[in-house]
PDB file of N, CA, C and O in Angstrom:
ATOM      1  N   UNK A   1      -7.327   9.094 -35.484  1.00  0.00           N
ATOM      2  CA  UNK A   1      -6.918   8.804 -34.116  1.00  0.00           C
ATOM      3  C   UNK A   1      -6.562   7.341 -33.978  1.00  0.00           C
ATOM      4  O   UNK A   1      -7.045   6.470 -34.701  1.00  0.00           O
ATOM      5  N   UNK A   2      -5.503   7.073 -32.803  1.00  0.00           N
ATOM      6  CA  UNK A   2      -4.966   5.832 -32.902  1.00  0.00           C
ATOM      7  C   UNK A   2      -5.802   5.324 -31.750  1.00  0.00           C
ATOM      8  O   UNK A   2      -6.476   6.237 -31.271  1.00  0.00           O
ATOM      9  N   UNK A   3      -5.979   4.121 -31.133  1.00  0.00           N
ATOM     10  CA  UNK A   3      -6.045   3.731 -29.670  1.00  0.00           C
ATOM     11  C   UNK A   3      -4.900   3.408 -28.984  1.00  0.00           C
ATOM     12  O   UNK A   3      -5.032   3.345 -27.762  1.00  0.00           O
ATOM     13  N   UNK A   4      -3.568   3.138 -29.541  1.00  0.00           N
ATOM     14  CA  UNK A   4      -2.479   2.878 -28.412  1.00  0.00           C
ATOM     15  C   UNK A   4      -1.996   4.631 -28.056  1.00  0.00           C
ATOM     16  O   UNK A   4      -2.055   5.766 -28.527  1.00  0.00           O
ATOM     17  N   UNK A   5      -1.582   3.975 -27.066  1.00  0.00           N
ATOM     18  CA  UNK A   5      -1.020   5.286 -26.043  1.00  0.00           C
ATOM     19  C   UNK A   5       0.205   6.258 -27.191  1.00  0.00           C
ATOM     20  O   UNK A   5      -0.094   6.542 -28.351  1.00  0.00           O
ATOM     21  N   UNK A   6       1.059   6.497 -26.779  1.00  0.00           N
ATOM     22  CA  UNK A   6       2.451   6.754 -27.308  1.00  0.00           C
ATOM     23  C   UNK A   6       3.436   6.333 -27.421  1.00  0.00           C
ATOM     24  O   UNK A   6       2.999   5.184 -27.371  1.00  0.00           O
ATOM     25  N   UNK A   7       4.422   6.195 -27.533  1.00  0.00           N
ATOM     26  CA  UNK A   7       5.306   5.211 -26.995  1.00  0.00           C
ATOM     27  C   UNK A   7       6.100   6.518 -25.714  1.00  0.00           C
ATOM     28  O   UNK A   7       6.143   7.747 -25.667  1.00  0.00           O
ATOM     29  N   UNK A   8       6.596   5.426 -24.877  1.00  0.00           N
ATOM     30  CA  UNK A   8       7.590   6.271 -23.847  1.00  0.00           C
ATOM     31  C   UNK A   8       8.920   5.410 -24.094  1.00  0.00           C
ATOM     32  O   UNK A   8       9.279   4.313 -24.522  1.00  0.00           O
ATOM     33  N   UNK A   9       9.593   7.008 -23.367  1.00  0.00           N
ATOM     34  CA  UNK A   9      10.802   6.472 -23.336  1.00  0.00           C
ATOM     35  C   UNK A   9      11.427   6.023 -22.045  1.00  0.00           C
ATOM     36  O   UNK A   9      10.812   6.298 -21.015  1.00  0.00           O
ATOM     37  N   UNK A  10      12.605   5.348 -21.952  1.00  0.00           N
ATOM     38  CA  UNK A  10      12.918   4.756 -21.315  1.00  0.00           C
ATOM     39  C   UNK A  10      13.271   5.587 -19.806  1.00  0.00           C
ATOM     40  O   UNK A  10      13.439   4.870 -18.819  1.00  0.00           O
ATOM     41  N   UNK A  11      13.392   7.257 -19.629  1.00  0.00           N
ATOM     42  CA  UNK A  11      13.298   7.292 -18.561  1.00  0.00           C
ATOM     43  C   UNK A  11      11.443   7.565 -18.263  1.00  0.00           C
ATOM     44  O   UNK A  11      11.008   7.424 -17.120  1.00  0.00           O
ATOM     45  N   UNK A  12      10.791   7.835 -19.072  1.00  0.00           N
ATOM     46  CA  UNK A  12       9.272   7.878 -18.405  1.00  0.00           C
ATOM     47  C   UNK A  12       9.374   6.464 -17.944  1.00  0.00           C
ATOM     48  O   UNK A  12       8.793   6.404 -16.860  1.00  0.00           O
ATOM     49  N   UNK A  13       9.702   5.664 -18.175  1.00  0.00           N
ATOM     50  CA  UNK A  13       9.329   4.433 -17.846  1.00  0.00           C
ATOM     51  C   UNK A  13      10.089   3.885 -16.932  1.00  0.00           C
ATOM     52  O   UNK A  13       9.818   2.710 -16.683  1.00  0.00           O
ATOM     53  N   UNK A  14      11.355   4.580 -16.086  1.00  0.00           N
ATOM     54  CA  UNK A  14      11.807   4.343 -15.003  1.00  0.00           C
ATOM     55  C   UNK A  14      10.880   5.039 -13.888  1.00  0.00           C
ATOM     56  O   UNK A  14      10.392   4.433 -12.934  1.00  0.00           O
ATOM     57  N   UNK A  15      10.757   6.067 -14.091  1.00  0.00           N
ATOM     58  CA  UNK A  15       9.576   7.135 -13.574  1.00  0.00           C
ATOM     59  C   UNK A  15       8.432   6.572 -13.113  1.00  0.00           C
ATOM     60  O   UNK A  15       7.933   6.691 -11.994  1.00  0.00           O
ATOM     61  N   UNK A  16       7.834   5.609 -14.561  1.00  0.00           N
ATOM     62  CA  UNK A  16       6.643   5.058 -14.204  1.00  0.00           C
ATOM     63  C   UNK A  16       6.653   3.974 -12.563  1.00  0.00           C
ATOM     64  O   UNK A  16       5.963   4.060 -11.547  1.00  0.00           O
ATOM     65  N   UNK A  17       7.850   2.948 -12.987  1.00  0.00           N
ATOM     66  CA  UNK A  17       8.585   2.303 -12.228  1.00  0.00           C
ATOM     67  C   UNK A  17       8.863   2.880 -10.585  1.00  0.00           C
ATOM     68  O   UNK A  17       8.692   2.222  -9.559  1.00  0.00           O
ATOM     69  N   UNK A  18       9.296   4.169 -10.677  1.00  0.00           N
ATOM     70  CA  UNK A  18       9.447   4.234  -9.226  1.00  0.00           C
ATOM     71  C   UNK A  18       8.263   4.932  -9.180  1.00  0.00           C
ATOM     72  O   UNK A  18       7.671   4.167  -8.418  1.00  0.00           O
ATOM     73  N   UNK A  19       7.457   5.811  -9.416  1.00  0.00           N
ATOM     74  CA  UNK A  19       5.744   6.211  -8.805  1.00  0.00           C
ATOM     75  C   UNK A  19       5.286   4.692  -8.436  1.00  0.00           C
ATOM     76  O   UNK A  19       4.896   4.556  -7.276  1.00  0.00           O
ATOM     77  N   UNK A  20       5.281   3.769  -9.090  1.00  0.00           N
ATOM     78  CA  UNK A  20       4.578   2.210  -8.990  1.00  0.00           C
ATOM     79  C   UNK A  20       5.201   1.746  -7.621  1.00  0.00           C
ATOM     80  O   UNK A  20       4.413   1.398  -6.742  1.00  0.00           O
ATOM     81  N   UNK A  21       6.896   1.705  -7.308  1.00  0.00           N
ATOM     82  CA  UNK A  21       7.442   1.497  -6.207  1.00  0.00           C
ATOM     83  C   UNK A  21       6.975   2.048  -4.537  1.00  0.00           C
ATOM     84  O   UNK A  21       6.668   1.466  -3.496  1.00  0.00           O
ATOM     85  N   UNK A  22       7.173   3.976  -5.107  1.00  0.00           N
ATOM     86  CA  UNK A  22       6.459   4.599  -4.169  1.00  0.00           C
ATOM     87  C   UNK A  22       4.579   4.091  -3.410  1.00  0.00           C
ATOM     88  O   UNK A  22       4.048   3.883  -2.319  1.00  0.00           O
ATOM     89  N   UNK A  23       4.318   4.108  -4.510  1.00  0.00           N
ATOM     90  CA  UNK A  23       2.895   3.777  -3.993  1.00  0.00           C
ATOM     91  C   UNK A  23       2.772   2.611  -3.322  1.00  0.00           C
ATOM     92  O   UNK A  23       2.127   2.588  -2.274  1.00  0.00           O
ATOM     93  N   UNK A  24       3.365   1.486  -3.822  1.00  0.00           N
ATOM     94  CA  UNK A  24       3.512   0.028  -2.981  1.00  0.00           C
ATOM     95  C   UNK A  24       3.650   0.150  -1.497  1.00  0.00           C
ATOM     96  O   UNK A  24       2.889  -0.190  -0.590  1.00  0.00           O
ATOM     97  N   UNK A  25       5.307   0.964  -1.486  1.00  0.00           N
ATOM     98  CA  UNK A  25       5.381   0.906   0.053  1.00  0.00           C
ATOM     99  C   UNK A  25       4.024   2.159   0.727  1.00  0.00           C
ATOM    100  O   UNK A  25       3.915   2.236   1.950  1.00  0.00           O
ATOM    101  N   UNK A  26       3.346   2.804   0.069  1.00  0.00           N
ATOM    102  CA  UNK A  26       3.109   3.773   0.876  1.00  0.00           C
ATOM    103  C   UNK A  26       1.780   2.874   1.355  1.00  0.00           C
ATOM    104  O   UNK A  26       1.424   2.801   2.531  1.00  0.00           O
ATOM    105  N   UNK A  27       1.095   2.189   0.221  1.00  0.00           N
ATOM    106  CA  UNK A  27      -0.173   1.146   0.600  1.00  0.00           C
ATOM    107  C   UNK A  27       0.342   0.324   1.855  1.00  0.00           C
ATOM    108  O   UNK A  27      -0.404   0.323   2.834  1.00  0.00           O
ATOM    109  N   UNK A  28       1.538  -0.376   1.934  1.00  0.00           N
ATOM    110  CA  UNK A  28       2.100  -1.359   2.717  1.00  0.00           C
ATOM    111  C   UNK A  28       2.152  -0.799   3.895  1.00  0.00           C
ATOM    112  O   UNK A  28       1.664  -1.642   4.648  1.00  0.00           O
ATOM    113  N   UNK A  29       2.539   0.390   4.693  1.00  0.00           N
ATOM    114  CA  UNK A  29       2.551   1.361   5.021  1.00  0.00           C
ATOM    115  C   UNK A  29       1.357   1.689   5.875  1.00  0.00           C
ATOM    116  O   UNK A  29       1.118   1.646   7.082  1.00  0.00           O
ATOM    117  N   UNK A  30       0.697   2.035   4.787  1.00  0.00           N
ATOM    118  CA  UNK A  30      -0.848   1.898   5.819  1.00  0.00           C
ATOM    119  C   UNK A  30      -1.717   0.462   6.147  1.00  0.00           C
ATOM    120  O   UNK A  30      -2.605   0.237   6.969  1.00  0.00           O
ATOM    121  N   UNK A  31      -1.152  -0.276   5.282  1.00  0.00           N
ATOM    122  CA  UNK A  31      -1.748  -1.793   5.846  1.00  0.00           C
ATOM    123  C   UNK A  31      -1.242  -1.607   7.058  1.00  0.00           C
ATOM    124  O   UNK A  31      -1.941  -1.408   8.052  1.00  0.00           O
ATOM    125  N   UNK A  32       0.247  -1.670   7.058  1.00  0.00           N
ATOM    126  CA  UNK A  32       0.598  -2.142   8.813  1.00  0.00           C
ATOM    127  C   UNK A  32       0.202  -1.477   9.615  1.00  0.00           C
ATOM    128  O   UNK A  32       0.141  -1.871  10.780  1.00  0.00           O
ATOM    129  N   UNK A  33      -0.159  -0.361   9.274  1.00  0.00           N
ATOM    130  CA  UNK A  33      -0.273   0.870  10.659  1.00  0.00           C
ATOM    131  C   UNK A  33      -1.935   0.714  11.380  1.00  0.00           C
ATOM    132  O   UNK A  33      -2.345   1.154  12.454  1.00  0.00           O
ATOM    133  N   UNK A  34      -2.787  -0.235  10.124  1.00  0.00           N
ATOM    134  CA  UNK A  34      -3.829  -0.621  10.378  1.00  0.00           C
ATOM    135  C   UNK A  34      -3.994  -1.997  11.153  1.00  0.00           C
ATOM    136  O   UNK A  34      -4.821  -2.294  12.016  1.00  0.00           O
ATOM    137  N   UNK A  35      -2.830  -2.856  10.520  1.00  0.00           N
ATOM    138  CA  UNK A  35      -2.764  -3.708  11.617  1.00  0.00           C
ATOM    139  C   UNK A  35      -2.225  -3.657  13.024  1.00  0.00           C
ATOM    140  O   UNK A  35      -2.652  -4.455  13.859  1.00  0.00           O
ATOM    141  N   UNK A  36      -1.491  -2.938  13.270  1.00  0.00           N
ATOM    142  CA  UNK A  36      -1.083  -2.134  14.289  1.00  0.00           C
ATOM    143  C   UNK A  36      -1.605  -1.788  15.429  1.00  0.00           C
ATOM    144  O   UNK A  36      -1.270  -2.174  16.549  1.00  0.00           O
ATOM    145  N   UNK A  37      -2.743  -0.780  15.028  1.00  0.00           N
ATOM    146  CA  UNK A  37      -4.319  -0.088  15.308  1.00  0.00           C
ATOM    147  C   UNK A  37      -5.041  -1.222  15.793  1.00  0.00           C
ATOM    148  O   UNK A  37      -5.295  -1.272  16.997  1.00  0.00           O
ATOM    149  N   UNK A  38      -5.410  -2.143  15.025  1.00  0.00           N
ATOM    150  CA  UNK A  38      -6.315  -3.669  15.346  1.00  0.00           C
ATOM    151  C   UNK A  38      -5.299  -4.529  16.527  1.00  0.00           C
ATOM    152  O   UNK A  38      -5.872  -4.861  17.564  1.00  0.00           O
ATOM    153  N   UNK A  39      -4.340  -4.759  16.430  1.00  0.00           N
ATOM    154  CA  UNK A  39      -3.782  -5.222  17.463  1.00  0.00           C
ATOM    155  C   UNK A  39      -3.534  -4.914  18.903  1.00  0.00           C
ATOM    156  O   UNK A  39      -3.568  -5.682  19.864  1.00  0.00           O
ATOM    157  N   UNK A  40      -3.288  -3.675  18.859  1.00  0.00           N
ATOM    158  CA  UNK A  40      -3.577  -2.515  20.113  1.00  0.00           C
ATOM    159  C   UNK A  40      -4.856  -2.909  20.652  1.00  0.00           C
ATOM    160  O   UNK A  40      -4.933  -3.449  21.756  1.00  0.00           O
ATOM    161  N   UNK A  41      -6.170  -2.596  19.716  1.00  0.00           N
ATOM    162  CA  UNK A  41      -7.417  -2.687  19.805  1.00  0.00           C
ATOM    163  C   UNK A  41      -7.519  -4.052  20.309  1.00  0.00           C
ATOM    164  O   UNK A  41      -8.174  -4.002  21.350  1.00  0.00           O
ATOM    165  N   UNK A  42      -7.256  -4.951  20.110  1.00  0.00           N
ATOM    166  CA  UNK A  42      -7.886  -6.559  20.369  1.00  0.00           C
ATOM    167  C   UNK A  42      -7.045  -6.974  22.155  1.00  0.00           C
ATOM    168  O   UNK A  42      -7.584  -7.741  22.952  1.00  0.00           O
ATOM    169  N   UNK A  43      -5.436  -6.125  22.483  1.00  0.00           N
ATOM    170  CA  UNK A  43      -4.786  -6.356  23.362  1.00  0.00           C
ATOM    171  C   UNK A  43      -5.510  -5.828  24.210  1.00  0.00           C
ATOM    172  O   UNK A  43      -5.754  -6.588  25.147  1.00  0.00           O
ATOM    173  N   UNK A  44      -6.315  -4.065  24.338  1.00  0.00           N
ATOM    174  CA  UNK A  44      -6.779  -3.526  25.285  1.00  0.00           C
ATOM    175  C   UNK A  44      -8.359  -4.272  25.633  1.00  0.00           C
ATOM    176  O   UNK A  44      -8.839  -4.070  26.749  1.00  0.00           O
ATOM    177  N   UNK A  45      -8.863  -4.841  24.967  1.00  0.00           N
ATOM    178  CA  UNK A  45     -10.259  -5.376  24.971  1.00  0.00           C
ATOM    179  C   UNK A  45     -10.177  -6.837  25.809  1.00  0.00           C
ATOM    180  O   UNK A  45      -9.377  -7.678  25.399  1.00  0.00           O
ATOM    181  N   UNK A  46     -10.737  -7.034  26.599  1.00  0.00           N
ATOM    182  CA  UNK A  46     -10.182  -8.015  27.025  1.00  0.00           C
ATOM    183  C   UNK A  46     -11.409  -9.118  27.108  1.00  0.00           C
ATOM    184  O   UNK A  46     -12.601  -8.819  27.177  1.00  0.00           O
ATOM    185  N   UNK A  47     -10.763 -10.715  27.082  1.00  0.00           N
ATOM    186  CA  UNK A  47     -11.152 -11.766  26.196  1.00  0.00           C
ATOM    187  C   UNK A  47     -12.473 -12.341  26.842  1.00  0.00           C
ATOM    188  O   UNK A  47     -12.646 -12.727  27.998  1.00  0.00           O
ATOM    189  N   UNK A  48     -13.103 -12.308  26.089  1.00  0.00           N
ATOM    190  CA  UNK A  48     -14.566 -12.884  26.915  1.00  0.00           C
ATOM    191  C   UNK A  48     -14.758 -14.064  27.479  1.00  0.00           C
ATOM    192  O   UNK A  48     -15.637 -14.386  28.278  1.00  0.00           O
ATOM    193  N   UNK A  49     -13.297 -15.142  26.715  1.00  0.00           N
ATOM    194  CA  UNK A  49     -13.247 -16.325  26.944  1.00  0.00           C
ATOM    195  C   UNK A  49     -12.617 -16.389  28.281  1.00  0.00           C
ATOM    196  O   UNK A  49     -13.124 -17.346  28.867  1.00  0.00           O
ATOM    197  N   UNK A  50     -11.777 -15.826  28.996  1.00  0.00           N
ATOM    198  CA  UNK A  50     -11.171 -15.539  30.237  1.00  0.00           C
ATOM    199  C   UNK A  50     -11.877 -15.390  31.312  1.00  0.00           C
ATOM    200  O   UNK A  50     -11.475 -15.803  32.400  1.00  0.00           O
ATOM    201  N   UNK A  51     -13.366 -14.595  31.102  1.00  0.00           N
ATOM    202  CA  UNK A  51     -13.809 -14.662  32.107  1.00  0.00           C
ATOM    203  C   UNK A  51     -14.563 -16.081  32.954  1.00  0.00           C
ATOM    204  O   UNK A  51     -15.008 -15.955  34.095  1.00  0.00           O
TER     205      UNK A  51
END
């Protein structure tokens, strides 16, 4: 038995490339929608310093 992988070829490795792409935006994606959520949240709450 070896320890390196296999080799791939050049379309697995475009493949690899866009799954890697996909996932980026989909993380990015839910970052914002979380910041989003928190911003909503902090606008409806209102500021303790105001009163």
């Amino acid at each position: 038995m070896t320890d390196k992988p296999p080799a791939k070829s050049g379309a697995d490795k475009s493949m690899t490339r866009e799954e890697r792409l996909a996932a980026a935006l989909r993380e990015n994606l839910r970052r914002r929608k979380v910041q989003s959520r928190e911003r909503e949240d902090a606008a409806d709450t209102p500021a303790a310093d105001g009163e």
